[in-house]
C-alpha positions in Angstrom: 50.2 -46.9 135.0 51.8 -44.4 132.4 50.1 -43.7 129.0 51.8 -45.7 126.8 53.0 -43.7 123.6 54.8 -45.5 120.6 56.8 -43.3 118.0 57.5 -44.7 114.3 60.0 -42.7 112.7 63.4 -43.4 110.5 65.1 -40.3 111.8 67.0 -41.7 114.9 67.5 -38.1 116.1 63.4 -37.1 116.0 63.1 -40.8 118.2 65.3 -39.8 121.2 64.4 -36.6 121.4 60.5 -37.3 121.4 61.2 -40.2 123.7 63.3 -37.8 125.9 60.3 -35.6 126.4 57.7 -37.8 126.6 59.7 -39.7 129.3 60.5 -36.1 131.3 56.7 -35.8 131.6 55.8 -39.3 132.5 54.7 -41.6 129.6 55.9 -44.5 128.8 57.5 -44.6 125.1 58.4 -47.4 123.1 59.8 -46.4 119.1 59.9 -48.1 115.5 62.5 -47.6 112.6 59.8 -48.4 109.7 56.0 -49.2 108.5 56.4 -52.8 109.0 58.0 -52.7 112.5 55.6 -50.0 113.6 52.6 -52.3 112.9 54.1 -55.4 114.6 54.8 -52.8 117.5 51.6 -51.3 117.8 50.3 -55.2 118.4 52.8 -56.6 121.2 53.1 -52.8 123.2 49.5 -52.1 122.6 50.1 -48.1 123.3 47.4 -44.9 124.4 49.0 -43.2 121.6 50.8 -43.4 118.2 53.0 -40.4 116.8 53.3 -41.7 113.2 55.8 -40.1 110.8 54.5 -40.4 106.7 57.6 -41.0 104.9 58.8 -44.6 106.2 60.7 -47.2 104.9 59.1 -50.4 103.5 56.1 -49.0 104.2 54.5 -45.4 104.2 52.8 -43.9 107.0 49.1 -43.7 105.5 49.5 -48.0 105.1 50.8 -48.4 108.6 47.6 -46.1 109.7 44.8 -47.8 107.8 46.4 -51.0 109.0 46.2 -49.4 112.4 42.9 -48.3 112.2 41.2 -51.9 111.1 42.7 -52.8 114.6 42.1 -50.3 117.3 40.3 -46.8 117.5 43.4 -45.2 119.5 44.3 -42.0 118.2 47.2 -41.1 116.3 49.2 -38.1 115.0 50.8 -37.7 111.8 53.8 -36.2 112.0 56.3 -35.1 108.9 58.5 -32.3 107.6 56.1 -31.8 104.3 54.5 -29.0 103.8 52.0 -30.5 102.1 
């Protein structure tokens, strides 16, 4: 079974192209538009890993991860364009 990898980004672009890759080397990849859709995601697809992008809509990346976090120890990686 693939390692199951679940993208939450707005930027449609950043989605494909991750989920192009991450497909290319084997994982399965399932994606999310916002905070609140990324949570509810992360509970039905249950993924290895979560690439997490800070600036959603309706809800911010750091929420989505604490929420994450009280649920599951699975890793996940922040990912932005601050430079901060």
């Amino acid at each position: 079974m693939a390692t199951k990898i679940l993208v939450v980004d707005d930027d449609l672009n950043i989605c494909e192209m991750l989920r192009l890759y991450l497909k290319k080397e084997g994982y399965d990849v399932a994606n999310a538009s916002d905070g609140e859709e990324g949570v509810e995601r992360f509970k039905e697809y249950d993924p290895d890993l979560v690439l997490l992008d800070i600036m959603l809509p309706k809800r911010d990346g750091w929420s989505v991860c604490r929420e994450i976090r009280e649920m599951s120890g699975k890793p996940g990686i922040m990912i932005t364009a601050k430079g901060e």
